[in-house]
ZAMARGU-4260 file (C-alpha; in steps of 0.2 Angstrom, whole numbers, plus 5000, padded with zeros to 4 digits):
<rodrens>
0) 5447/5409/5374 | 5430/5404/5383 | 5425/5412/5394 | 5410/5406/5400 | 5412/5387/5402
5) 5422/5378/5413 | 5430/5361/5412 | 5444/5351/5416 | 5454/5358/5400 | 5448/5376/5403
10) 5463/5389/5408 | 5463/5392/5427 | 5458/5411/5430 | 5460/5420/5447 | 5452/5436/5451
15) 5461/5447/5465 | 5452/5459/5473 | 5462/5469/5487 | 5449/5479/5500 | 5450/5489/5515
20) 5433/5494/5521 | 5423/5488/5507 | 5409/5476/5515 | 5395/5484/5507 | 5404/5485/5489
25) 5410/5467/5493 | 5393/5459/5495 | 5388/5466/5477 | 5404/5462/5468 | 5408/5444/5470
30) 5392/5439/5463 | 5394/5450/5449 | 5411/5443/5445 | 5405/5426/5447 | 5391/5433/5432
35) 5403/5439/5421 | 5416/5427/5421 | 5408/5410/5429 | 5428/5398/5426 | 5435/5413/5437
40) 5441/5409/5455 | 5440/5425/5465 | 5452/5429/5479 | 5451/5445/5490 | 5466/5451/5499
45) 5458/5459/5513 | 5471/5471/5528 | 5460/5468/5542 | 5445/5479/5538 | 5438/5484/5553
50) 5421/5485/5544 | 5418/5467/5544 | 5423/5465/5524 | 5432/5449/5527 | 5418/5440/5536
55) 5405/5444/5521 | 5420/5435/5510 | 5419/5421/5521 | 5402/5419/5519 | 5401/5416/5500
60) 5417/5404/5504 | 5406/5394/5514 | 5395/5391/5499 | 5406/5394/5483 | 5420/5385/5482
65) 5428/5396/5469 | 5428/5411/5483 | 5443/5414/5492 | 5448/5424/5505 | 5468/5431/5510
70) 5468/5442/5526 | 5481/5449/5529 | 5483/5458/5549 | 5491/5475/5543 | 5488/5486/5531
75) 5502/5489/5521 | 5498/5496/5504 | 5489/5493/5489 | 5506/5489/5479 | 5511/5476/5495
80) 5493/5468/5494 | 5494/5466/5477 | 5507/5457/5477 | 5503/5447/5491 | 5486/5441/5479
85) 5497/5440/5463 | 5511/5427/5472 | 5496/5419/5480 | 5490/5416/5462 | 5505/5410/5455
90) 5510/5399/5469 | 5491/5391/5469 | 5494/5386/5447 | 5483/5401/5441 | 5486/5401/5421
95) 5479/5420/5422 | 5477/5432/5434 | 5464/5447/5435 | 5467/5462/5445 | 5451/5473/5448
100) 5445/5487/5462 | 5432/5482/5474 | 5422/5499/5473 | 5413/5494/5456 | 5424/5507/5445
105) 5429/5492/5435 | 5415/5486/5423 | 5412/5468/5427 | 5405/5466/5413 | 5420/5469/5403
110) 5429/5454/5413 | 5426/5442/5397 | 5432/5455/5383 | 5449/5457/5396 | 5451/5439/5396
115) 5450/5435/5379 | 5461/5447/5374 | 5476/5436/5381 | 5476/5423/5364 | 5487/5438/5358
120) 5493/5445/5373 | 5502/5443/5392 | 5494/5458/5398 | 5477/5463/5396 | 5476/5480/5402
125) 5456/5490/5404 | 5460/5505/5399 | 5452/5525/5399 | 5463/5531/5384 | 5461/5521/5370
130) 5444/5521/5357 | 5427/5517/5366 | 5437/5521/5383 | 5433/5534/5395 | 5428/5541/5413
135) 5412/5547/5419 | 5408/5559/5432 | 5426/5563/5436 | 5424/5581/5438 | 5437/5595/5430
140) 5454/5592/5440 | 5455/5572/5442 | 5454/5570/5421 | 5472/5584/5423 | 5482/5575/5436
145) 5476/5555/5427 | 5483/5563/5411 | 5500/5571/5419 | 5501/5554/5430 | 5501/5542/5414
150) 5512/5553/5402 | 5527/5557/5418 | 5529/5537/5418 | 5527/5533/5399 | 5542/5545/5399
155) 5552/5541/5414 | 5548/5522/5409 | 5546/5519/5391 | 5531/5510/5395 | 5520/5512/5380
160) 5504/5509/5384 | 5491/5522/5387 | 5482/5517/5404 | 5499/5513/5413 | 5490/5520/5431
165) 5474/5508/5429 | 5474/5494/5442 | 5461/5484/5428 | 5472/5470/5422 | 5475/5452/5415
170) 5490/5445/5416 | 5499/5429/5409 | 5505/5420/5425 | 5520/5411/5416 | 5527/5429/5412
175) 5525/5434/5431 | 5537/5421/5437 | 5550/5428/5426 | 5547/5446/5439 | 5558/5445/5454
180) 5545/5453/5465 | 5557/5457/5478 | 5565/5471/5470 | 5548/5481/5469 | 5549/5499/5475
185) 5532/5504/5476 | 5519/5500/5492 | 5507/5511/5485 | 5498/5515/5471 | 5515/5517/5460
190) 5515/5497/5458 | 5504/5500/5445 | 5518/5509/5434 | 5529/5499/5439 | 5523/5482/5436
195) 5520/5487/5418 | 5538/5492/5418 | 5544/5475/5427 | 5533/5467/5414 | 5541/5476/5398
200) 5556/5469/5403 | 5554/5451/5404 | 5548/5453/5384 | 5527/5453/5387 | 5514/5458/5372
205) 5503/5472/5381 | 5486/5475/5372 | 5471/5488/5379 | 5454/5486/5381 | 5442/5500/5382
210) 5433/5502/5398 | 5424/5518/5406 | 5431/5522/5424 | 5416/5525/5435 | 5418/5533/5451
215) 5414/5525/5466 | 5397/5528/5474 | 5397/5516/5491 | 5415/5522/5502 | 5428/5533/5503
220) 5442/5535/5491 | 5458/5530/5501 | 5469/5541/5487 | 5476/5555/5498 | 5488/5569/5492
225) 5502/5561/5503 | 5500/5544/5493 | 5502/5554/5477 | 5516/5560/5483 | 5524/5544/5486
230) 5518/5537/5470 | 5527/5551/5461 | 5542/5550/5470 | 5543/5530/5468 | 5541/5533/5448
235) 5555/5548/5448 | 5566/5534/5456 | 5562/5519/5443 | 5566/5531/5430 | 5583/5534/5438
240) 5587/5517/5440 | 5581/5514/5422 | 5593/5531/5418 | 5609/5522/5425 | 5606/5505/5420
245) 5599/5495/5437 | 5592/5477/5432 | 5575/5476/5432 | 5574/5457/5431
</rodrens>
């Protein structure tokens, strides 16, 4: 695919971006995304920052017309806002659909190598485990609990990749309609596992490509031990239903 010219016969690509309280991380990223992949559309899914991050997205609107903006007046979870961008996506015609975080821990420079990676895949997934992946500055602990995280839902979902945790994502849009997004569990960070488990079962191809996770250096962190406790607990109960035999689709 490529990904660097844009014309009328050029796959429609749409990059989500969900924030809360990112209007300084915002104002650097967009332009970077529109660097990196210049046919991509870019829509961030914002839950009312108070911060003012929603009025920096309507600014480059204003002047871009491939920047979009979906605010949404509650905050409601990651998982619920990502959804929110996806089915945004799939109702607009998106042919692909990107998933990224806003605080620049995604490389956007890999946006191209994640894209073209669909011609044998329906999802692209920008992953930490495979060869040439990795995470920098993470410290001794966070590296522990990543490892423990991706290896308790490879075995309580037969998901076979390696980053199943990592929001970093291409995904075919025509397989996404075949995912009944209603019967998501997870509001939080769980949504991750789980859509690569919705995902297996509707019959996608997943491939990896190797990123290194860099932590953020402008905001806070809204991963809080009570949302790894709800992300846990929403994986414990997808592997039960997967246990007795619940229909995914």
């Amino acid at each position: 695919m490529d990904a660097t010219s844009s014309s009328e016969n050029s796959p429609r690509v749409l990059v989500t971006v969900c924030t809360y309280n990112e209007k300084e991380n915002i104002a650097k990223l967009i332009p970077e995304i529109r660097r990196s992949l210049p046919i991509a559309h870019i829509l961030v899914v914002d839950d009312n920052s108070p911060d003012g991050t929603a009025d920096i997205v309507r600014q480059f609107s204003q002047t871009d017309p491939q920047v979009h903006l979906l605010l949404r007046l509650q905050k409601q979870g990651l998982g619920a806002a990502t959804i929110h961008g996806l089915k945004q996506g799939i109702d607009e015609g998106y042919d692909f659909l990107i998933n990224m975080d806003a605080d620049f821990s995604h490389p956007t420079a890999v946006l191209p190598q994640l894209f073209a990676a669909m011609d044998q895949a329906d999802v692209a997934i920008g992953s930490r485990y495979v060869p040439g992946g990795g995470v920098s500055n993470w410290g001794y602990i966070r590296p522990f609990m990543s490892w423990g995280v991706n290896t308790y839902s490879r075995v309580l979902l037969g998901v076979k990749a390696r980053d199943c945790s990592g929001a970093y994502r291409c995904y075919r849009t025509s397989k996404l309609k075949e995912i009944d997004f209603a019967k998501f569990r997870a509001k939080g960070y769980a949504f991750q596992e789980e859509i690569l488990y919705r995902c297996a079962a509707v019959g996608c191809r997943f491939t990896e490509v190797p990123i290194v996770f860099e932590n953020r250096t402008v905001g806070e962190s809204k991963i809080n031990s009570k949302e790894v406790v709800r992300a846990l607990r929403d994986i414990a109960l997808l592997g039960c239903d997967r246990l007795r035999g619940v229909s995914v689709r």
